[in-house]
C-alpha positions as CSV (number, residue, x, y, z in Angstrom):
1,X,0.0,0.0,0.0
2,X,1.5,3.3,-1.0
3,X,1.0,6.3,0.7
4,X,-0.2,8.4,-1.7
5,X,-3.0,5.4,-2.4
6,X,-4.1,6.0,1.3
7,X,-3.8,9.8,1.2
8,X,-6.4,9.5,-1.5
9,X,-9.3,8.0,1.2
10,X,-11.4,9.8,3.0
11,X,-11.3,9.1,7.0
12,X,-14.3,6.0,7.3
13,X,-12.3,4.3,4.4
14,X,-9.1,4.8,6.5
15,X,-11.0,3.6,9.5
16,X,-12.3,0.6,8.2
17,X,-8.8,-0.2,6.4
18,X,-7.0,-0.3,9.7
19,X,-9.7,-2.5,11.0
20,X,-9.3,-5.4,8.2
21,X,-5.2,-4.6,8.5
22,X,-5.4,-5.1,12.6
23,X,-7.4,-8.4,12.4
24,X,-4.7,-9.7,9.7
25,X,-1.8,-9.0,12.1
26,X,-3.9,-10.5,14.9
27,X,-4.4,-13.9,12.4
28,X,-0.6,-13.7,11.5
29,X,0.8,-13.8,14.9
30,X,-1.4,-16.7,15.5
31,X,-0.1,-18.5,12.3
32,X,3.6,-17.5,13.4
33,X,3.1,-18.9,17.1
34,X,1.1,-22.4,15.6
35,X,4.4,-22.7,13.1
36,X,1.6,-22.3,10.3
37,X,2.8,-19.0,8.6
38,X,4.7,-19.4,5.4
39,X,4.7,-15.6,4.2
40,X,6.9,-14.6,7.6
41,X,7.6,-10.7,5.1
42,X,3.9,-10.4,5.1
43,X,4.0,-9.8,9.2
44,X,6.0,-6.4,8.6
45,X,4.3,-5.0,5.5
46,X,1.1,-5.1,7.4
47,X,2.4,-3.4,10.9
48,X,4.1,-1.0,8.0
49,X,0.6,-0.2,6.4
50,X,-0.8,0.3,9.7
51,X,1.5,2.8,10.9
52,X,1.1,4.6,7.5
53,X,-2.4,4.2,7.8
54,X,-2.4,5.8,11.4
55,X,0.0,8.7,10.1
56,X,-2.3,9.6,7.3
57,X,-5.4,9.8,9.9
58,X,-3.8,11.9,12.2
59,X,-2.3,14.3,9.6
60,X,-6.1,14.7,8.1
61,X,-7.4,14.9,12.1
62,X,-4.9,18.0,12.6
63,X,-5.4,19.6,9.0
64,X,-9.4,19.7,9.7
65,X,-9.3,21.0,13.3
66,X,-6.3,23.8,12.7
């Protein structure tokens, strides 16, 4: 996910893309733990995309209240 894709979403589509991203780490760290996950890369590209994702939000929060 790039940044300029998620700067392009408005804040419920941000929202409700953290919420799908959040319960694929949760599923991932219980792959990793059960010796189940194969794509071990994919377990840093989505704490990445949530971090960018919680960036974004925050820049918009600040830009609509200043």
């Amino acid at each position: 996910m790039k940044a300029m894709d998620v700067r392009a979403k408005t804040l419920d589509e941000l929202v409700a893309d953290l919420e799908s991203l959040k319960k694929e780490q949760f599923n991932l760290r219980f792959q990793r733990a059960t010796g189940q996950l194969e794509n071990t890369a994919r377990v840093r590209q989505v704490r990445r995309d949530i971090a960018r994702i919680q960036t974004i939000m925050r820049d918009k929060r600040v830009a609509t209240s200043a």
